[in-house]
C-alpha positions as CSV (number, residue, x, y, z in Angstrom):
1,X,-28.3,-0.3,-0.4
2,X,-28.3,-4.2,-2.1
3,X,-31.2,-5.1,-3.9
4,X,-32.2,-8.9,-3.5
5,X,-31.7,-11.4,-6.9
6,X,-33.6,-14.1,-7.1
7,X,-32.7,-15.4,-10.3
8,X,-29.8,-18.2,-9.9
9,X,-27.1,-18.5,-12.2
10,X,-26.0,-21.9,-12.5
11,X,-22.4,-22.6,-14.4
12,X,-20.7,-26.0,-15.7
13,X,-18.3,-26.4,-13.1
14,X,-16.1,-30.0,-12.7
15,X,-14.8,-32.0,-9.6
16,X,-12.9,-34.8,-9.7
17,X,-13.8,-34.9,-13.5
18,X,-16.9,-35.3,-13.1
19,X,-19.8,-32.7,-14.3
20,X,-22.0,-31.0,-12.0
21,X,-24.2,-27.9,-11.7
22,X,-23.4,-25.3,-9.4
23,X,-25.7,-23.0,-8.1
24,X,-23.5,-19.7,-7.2
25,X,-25.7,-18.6,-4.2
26,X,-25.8,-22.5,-2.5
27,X,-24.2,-22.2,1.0
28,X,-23.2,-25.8,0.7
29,X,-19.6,-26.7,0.8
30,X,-16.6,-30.4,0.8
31,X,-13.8,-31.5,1.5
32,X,-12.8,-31.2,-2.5
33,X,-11.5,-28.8,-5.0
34,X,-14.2,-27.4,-7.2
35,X,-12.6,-27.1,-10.6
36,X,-14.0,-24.0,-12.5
37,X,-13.4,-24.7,-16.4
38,X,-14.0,-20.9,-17.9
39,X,-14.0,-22.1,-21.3
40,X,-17.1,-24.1,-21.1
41,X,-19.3,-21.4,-19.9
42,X,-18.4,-18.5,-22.8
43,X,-18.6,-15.6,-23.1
44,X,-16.2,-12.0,-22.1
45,X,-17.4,-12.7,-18.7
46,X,-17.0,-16.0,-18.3
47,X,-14.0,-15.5,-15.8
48,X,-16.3,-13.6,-13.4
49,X,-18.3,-16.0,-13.7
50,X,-16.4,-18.8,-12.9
51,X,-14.7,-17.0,-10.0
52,X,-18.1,-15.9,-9.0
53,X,-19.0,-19.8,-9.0
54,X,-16.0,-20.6,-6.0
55,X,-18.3,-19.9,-3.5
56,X,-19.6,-22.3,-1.4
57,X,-16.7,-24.2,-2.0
58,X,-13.8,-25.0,0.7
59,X,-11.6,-24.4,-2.1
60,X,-11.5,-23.3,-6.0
61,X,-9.9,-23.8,-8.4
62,X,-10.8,-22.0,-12.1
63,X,-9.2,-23.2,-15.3
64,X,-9.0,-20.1,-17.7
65,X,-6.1,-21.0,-19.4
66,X,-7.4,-21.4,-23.3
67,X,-6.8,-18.3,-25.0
68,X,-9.9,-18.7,-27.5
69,X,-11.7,-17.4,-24.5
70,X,-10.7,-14.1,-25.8
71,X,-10.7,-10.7,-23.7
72,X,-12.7,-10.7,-20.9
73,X,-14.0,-7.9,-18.1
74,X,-15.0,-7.6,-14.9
75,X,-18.3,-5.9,-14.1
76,X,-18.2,-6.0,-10.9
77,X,-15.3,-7.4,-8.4
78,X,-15.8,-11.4,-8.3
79,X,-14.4,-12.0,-5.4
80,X,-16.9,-9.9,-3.6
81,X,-19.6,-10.0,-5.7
82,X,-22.0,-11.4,-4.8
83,X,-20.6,-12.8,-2.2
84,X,-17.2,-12.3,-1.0
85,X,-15.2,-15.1,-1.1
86,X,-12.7,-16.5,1.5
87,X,-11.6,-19.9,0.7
88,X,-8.4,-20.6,-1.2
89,X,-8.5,-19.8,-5.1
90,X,-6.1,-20.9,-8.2
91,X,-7.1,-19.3,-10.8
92,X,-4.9,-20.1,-14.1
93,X,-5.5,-17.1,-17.0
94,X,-4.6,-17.6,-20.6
95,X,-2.9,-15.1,-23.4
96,X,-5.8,-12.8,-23.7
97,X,-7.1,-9.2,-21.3
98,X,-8.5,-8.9,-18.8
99,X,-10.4,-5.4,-18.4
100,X,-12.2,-3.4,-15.9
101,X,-13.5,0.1,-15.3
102,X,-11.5,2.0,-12.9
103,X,-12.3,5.7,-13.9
104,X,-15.9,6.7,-13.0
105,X,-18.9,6.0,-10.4
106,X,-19.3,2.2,-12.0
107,X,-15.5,1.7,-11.2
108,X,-14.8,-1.8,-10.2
109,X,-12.6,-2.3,-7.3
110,X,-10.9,-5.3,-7.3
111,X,-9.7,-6.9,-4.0
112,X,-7.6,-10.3,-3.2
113,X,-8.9,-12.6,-0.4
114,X,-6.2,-14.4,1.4
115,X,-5.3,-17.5,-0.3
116,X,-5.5,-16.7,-3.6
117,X,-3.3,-17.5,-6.7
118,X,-3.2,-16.6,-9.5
119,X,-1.4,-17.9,-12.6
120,X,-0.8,-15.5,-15.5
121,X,0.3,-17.4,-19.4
122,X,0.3,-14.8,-20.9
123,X,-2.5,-12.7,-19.7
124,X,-2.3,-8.7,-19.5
125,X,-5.1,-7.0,-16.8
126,X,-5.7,-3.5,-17.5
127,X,-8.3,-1.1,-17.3
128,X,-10.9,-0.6,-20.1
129,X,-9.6,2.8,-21.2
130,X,-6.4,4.7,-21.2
131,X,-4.8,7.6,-18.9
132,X,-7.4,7.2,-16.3
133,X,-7.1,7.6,-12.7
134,X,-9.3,6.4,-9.7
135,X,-12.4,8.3,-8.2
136,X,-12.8,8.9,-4.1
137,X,-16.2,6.7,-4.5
138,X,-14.2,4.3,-5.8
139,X,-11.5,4.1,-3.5
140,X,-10.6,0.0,-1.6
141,X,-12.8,-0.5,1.1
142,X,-12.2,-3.1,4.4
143,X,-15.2,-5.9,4.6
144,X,-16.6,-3.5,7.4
145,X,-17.1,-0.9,4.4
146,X,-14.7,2.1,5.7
147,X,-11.7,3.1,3.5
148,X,-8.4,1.3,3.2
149,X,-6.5,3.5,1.4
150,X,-4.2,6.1,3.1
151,X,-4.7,8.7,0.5
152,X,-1.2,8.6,-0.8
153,X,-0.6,5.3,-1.6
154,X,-2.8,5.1,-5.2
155,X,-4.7,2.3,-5.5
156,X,-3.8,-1.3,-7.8
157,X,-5.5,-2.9,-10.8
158,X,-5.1,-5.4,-7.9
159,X,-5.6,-5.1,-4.5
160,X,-5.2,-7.2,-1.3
161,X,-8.3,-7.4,0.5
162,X,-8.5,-5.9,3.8
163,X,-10.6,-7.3,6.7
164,X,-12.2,-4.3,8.9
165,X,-13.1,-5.5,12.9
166,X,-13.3,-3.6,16.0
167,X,-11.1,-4.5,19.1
168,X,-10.3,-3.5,22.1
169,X,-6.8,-3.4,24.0
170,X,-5.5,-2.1,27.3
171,X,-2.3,0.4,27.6
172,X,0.8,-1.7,27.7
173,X,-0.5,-4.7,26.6
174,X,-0.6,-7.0,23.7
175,X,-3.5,-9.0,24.1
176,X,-6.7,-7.6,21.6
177,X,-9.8,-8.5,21.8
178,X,-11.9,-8.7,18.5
179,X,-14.9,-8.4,17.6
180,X,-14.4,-11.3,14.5
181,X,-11.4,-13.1,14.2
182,X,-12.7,-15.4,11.6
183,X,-10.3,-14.2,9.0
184,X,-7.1,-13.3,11.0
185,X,-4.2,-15.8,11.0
186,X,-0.9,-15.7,13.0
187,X,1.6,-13.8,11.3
188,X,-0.9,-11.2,9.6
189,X,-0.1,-7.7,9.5
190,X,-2.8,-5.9,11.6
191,X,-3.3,-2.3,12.0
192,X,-5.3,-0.7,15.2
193,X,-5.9,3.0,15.0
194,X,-5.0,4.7,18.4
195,X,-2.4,1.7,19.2
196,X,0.7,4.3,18.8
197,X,-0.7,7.1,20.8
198,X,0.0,10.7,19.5
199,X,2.5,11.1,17.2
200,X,5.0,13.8,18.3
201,X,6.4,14.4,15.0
202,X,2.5,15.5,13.8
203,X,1.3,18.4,16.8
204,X,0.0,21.4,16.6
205,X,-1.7,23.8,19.6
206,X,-5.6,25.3,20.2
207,X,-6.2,28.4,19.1
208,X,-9.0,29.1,21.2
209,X,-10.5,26.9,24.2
210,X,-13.2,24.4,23.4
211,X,-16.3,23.1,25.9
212,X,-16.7,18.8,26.0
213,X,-19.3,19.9,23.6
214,X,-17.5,21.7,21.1
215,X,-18.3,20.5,16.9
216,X,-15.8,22.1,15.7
217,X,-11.9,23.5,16.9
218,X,-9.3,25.9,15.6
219,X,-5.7,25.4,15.6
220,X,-2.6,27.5,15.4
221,X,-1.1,25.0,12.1
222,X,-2.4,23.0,10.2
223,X,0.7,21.7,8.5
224,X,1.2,18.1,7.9
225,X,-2.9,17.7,8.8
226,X,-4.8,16.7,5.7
227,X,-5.9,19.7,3.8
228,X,-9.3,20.6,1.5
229,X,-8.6,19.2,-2.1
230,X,-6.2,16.3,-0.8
231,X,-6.8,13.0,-1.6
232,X,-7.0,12.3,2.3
233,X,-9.2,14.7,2.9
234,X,-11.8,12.2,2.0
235,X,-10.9,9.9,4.2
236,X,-13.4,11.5,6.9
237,X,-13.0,8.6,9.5
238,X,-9.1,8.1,9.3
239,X,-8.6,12.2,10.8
240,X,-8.1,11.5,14.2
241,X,-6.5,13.4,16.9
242,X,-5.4,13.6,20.5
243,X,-5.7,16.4,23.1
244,X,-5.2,15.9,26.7
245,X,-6.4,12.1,26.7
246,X,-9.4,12.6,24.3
247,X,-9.9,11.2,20.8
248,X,-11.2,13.0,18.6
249,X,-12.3,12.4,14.8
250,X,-12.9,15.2,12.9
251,X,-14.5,15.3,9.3
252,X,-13.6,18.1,7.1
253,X,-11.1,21.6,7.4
254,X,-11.8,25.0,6.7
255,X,-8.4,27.0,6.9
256,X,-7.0,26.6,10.5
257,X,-10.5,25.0,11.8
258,X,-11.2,21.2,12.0
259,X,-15.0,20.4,11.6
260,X,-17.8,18.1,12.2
261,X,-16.2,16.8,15.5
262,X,-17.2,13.5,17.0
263,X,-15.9,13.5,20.8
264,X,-14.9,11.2,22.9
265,X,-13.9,8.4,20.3
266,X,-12.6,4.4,21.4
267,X,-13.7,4.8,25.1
268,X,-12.3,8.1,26.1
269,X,-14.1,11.2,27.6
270,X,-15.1,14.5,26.0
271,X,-13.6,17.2,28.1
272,X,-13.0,21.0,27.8
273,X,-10.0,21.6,26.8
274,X,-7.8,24.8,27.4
275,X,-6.3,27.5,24.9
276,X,-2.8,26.6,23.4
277,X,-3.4,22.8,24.7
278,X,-0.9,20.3,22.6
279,X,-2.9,18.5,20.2
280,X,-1.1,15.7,18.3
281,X,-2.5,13.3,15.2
282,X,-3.8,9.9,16.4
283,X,-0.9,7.2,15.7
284,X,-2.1,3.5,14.5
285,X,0.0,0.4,15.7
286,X,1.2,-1.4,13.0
287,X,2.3,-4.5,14.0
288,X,1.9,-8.6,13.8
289,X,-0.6,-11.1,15.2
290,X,1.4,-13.9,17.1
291,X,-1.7,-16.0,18.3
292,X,-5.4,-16.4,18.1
293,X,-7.5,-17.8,20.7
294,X,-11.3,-17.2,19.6
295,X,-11.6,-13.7,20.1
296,X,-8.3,-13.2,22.0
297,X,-5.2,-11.8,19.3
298,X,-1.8,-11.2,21.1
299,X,0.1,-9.1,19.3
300,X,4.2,-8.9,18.3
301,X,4.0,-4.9,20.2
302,X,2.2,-3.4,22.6
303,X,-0.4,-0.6,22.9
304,X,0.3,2.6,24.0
305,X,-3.0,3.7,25.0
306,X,-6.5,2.0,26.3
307,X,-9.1,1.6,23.3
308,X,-12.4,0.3,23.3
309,X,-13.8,-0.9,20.0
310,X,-11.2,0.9,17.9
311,X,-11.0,0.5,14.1
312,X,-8.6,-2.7,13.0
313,X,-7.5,-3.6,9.8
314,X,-5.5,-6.8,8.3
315,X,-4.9,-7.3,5.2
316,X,-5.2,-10.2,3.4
317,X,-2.5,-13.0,4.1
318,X,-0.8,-15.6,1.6
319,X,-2.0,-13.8,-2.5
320,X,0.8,-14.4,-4.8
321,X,0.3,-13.5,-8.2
322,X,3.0,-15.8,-10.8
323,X,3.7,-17.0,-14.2
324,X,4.2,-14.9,-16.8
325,X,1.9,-12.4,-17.6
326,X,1.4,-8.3,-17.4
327,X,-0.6,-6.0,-15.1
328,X,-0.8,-2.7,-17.3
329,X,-2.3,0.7,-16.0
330,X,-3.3,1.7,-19.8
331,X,-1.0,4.9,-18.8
332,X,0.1,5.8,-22.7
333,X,0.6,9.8,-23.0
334,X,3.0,10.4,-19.7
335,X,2.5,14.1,-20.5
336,X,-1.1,14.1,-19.0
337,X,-2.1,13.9,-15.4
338,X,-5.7,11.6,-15.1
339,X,-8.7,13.4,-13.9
340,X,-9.2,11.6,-10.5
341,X,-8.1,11.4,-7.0
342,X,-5.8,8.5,-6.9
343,X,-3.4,7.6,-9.5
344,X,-4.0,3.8,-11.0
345,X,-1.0,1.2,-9.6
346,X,-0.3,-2.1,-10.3
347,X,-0.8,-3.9,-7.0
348,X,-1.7,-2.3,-3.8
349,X,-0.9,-4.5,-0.5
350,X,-2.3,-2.2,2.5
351,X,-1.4,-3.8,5.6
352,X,-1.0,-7.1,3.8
353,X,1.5,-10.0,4.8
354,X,3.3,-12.7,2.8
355,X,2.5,-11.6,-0.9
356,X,4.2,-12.8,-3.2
357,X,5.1,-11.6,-7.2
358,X,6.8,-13.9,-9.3
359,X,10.2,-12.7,-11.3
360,X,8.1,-12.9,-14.9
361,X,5.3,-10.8,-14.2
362,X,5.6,-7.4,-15.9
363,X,4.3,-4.2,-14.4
364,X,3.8,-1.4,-16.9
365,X,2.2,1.8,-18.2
366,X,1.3,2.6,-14.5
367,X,0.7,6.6,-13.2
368,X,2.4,6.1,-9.6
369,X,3.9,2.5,-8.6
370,X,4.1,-1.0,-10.0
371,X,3.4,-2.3,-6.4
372,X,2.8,-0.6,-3.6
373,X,2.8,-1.9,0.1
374,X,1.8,0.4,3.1
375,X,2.1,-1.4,6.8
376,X,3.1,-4.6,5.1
377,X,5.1,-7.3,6.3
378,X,7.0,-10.4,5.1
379,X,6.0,-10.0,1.4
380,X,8.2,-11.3,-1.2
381,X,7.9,-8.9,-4.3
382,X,10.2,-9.6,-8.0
383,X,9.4,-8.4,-11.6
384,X,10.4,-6.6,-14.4
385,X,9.1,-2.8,-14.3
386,X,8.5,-0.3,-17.6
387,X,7.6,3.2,-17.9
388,X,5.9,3.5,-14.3
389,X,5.3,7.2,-12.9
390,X,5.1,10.9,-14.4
391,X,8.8,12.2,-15.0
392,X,6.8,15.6,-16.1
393,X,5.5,15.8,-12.5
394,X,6.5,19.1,-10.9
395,X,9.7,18.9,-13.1
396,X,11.4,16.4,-10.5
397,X,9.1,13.0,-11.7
398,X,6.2,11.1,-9.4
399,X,5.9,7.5,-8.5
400,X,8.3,4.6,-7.8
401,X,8.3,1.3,-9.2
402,X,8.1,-0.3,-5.8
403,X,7.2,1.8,-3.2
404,X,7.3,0.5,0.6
405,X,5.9,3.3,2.5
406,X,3.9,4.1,6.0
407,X,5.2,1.2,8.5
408,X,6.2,-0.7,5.6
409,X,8.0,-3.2,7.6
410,X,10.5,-6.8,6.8
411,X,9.4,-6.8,3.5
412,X,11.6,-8.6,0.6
413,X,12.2,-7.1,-2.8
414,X,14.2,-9.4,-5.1
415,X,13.0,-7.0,-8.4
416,X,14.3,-8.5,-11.8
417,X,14.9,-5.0,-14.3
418,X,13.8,-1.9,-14.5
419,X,13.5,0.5,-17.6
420,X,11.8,4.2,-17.9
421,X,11.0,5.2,-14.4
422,X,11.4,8.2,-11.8
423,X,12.2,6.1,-8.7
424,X,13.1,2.5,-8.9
425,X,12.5,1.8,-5.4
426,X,11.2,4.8,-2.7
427,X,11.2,3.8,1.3
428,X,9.2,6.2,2.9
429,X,7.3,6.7,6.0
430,X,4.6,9.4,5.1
431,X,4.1,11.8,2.2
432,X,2.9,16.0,3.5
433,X,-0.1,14.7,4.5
434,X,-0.4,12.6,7.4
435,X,-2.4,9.6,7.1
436,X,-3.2,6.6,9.4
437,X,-0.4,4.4,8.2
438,X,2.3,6.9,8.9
439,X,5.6,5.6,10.3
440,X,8.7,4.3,10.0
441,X,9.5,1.6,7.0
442,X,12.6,-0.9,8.5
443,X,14.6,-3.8,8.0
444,X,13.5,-4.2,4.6
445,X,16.0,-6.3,2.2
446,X,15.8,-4.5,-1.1
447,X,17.6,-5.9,-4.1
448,X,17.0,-4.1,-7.0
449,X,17.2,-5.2,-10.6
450,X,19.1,-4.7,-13.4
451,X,18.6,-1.1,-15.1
452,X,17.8,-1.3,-19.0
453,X,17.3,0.9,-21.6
454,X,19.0,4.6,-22.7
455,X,16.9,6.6,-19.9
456,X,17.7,7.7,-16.8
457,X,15.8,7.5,-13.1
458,X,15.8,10.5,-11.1
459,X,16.6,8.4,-8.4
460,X,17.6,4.7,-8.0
461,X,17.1,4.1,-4.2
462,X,15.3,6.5,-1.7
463,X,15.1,5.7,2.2
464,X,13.1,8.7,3.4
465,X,11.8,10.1,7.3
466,X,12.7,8.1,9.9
467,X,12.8,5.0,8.1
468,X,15.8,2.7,9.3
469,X,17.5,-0.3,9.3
470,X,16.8,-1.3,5.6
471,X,19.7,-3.1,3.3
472,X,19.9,-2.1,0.2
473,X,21.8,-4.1,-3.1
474,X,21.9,-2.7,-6.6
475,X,24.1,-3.2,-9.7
476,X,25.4,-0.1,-12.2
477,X,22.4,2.5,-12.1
478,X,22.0,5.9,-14.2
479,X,20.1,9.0,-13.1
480,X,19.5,12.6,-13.3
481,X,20.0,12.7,-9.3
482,X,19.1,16.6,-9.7
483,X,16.9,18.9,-7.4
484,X,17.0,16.6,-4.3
485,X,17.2,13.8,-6.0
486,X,20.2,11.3,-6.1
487,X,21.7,7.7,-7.8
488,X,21.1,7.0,-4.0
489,X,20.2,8.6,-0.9
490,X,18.8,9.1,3.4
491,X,16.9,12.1,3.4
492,X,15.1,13.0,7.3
493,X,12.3,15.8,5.1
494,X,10.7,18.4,6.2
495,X,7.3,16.5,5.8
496,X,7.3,16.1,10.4
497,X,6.0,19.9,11.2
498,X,7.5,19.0,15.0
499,X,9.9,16.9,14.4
500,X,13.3,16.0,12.9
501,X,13.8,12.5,12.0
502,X,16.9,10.4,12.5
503,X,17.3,7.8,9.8
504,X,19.6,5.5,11.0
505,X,21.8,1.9,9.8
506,X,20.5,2.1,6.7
507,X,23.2,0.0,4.9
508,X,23.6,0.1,1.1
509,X,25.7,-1.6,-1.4
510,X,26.3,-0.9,-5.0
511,X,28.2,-1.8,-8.3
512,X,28.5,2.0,-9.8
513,X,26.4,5.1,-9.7
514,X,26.5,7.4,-12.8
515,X,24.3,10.6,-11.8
516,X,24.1,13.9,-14.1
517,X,23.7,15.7,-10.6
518,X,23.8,13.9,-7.2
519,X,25.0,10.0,-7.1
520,X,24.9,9.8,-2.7
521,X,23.1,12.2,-0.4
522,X,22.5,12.2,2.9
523,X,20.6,15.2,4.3
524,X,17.9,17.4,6.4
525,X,18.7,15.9,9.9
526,X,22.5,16.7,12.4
527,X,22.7,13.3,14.9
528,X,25.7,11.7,15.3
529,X,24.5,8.3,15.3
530,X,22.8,7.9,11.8
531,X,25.6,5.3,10.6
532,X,24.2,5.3,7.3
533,X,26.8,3.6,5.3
534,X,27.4,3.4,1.4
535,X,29.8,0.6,0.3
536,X,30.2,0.2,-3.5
537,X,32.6,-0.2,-6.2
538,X,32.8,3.2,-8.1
539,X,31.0,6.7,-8.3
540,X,31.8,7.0,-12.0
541,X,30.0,10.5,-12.3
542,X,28.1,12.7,-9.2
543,X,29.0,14.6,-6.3
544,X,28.6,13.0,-2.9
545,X,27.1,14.7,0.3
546,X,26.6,13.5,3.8
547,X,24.8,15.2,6.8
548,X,26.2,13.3,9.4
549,X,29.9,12.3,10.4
550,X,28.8,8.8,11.2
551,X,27.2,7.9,7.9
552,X,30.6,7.1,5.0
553,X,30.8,6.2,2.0
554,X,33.4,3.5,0.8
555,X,34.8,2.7,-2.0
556,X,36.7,-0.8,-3.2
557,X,37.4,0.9,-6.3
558,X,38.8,4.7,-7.3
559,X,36.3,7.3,-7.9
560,X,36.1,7.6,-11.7
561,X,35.2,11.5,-13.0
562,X,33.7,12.6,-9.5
563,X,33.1,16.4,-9.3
């Protein structure tokens, strides 16, 4: 519930040099720039403010630059607050902070609209205090107002904003029709829940029959489902599953029994359903828009199964953060874990497309990943990463400097060092939980950075589940590569309770590997036709493993020290 404000704030804004008032809540808009200068209105929240003042505009721009501004915070998210904002922003920031709360019930969420840039000279945005982590209530909602945050991702200092619509698609075909396209593009990333069908690798059976008016269902396993004390286990609308044609959303799990059923979701039919019947998690279609005609979206894939007025998400297209600047998660004492449900990242792109980080922005202090993209596509990510993740963690480390995960998909990552870490770049396709994003992350090109510093990763490069087809370039790394850990490695998991992945053309290249334990792995899955291959100069320390004859390992120069 929004309470009405009647007072109107009115800020110094300029256009074409000239001075003008600008009343924040005027639905007027031109053809021209409105330039925002932030130093002429004052204050530590004078950059809300003069983001705040973009709208009504066709586009913005807001001059921050002068670092006698002095640290500034966020009170509430500017881009949304009070009205969100969908036009395309420059904003330039200045050698000063930028601060929010992230770690209680007045957390500020902050989300990108598509089109935005911004410039960092010299600015660092962190939260207010240290070694905080995220609340559920605070968790990145789509404009429709339902969670867009798989539960395992964490959540950034910034995120990309995600546009929330319902649609509806036939099986077998591309065409989806929405019910707002207003803020969908051609080339976005969209994401429509029920699109992949059931997902074989997550099933489980009935324990029990249930009538078409069952509330509530047991199940033989529950493994791989989202359990009680999860971080996904809030995410009551995202629990979907599948049995004999019917979707079904359950909210809430109580040992082996789902609750709080709501049958017959997206257009199908509640139905009894028989004792041992298969049920199977809901899949979501990750894929790409390829054209817009009013309401009419055709889509890169096609659907596997008829949905009316499904959930879709897209996230927002065309944010690039640049310059030189640093987006700090105030993480100091790595020997504590944050009271809170999701662990404070640098930038989160959920179903995002075409971000873009410059080479000279820094990502530091951060509990779980510099930046984080889950169902992304064609985003173009650099920087320079520092002490990002918990190498305490279970003994075996947590987070990844970059992290593509869940249908992750054709991203770039052109990174420029990394120092201090666990992982310095994890491709994944789901973590024990399942979530709605869950699925394969290919044909990403990942070049990773130089390695600084005296400490070790525990891993350099992980390509996890059925994630394929990815290229992979690094230098000379150094790591621990104990417990399953490695300087490099393919590994199918054990996270698919019904199924065994096949990771497969996964194609790396490397400079040397130095590993106390492991330097190249391959493991947990038997096929033939993997073809994972490893081509480098020298293994100067670490023992080597592969699961499948297909996947090799070659050397141009001889293995130094091997064991």
């Amino acid at each position: 519930m929004f309470c009405a404000f009647n007072s109107y704030l009115t800020v110094a804004v300029y256009r074409d040099d000239q001075t003008v008032t600008a009343d924040r809540h005027s639905q007027n808009s031109n053809d021209f720039p409105r330039i925002v200068h932030a130093d002429r209105i004052g204050g530590a929240q004078a950059l809300e403010k003069s983001i705040q003042a973009c709208y009504g505009t066709a586009s913005c721009v807001v001059d921050a630059r002068n670092p006698s501004m002095g640290a500034q915070n966020f009170s509430v998210n500017p881009f949304a607050s009070p009205h969100h904002l969908n036009m395309p922003i420059t904003i330039y920031t200045g050698a000063y902070s930028v601060q929010w709360d992230v770690s209680d019930d007045n957390a500020v969420t902050v989300d990108l609209p598509s089109d935005l840039k911004w410039i960092l000279k010299g600015t660092t945005i962190e939260p207010s205090s240290p070694n905080t982590a995220i609340p559920a209530s605070a968790f990145l909602k789509d404009s429709a107002g339902r969670n867009a945050n798989d539960g395992g991702s964490g959540q950034g200092m910034l995120n990309a904003r995600v546009y929330g619509i319902d649609g509806t698609i036939s099986a077998g075909s591309r065409i989806l029709t929405v019910s707002d396209a207003k803020n969908l593009r051609v080339g976005m990333a969209i994401a429509i829940v029920g699109g992949a069908g059931g997902v074989a690798g997550q099933e489980t059976m009935l324990d029990g029959a249930i009538t078409s008016a069952a509330t509530q269902l047991t199940v033989a396993k529950v493994t791989g489902f989202p359990q009680a004390g999860s971080s996904n286990s809030t995410l009551a609308e995202y629990n979907y599953v599948m049995i004999d044609g019917e979707i079904i959303c359950w909210r809430g799990i109580d040992g082996t029994t789902m609750q709080n059923l709501a049958r017959g979701q997206f257009g199908t039919t509640p139905a009894n359903h028989s004792d041992k019947a298969s049920i199977s998690a809901l899949g979501t279609l990750v894929t790409e828009i390829t054209d817009i005609n009013k309401s009419t979206v055709t889509l890169l894939d096609k659907s596997v199964l008829t949905l009316t007025n499904t959930q879709v998400q897209a996230g927002a297209n065309n944010v690039s953060v640049q310059g030189n600047g640093t987006i700090s998660g105030n993480y100091i004492d790595r020997g504590v874990t944050p009271v809170g449900s999701v662990a404070v990242g640098g930038v989160l792109c959920y179903a995002c497309s075409s971000m873009s980080i410059g080479e000279d922005i820094l990502f530091t202090n951060l509990q779980h990943s510099g930046v984080f993209i889950t169902g992304g596509r064609h985003n173009v990510i650099s920087g320079h990463y520092r002490r990002i993740g918990r190498p305490s963690a279970g003994g075996a480390g947590l987070g990844a400097d970059i992290s593509l995960f869940g249908n992750a998909c054709r991203n770039v990552i052109r990174s420029s060092t990394h120092q201090d870490g666990n992982y310095m770049v994890l491709i994944d396709d789901r973590s024990d939980d399942f979530n709605r994003l869950s699925g394969a992350s290919s044909e990403n090109d990942v070049r990773v950075g130089r390695q600084e510093g005296p400490e070790k990763y525990t891993s350099g490069v992980g390509i996890e589940g059925y994630s394929s087809r990815n290229k992979v370039t690094v230098g000379r790394i150094s790591v621990t590569g104990t417990g399953s850990n490695a300087g490099l490695y393919v590994d199918a998991t054990s996270q698919w309770p019904s199924a065994t992945p096949v990771p497969a053309g996964n194609y790396f290249t490397f400079k040397s590997i130095s590993s106390v334990g492991v330097a190249i792995r391959t493991a947990n899955y038997f096929s033939g036709d993997s073809s994972n291959l490893f081509v480098g100069g020298v293994i100067l320390k670490g023992s080597s493993a592969l699961a499948s004859k297909s996947d090799r390992i070659i050397q141009t120069h001889a293995r130094l020290g091997a064991r």
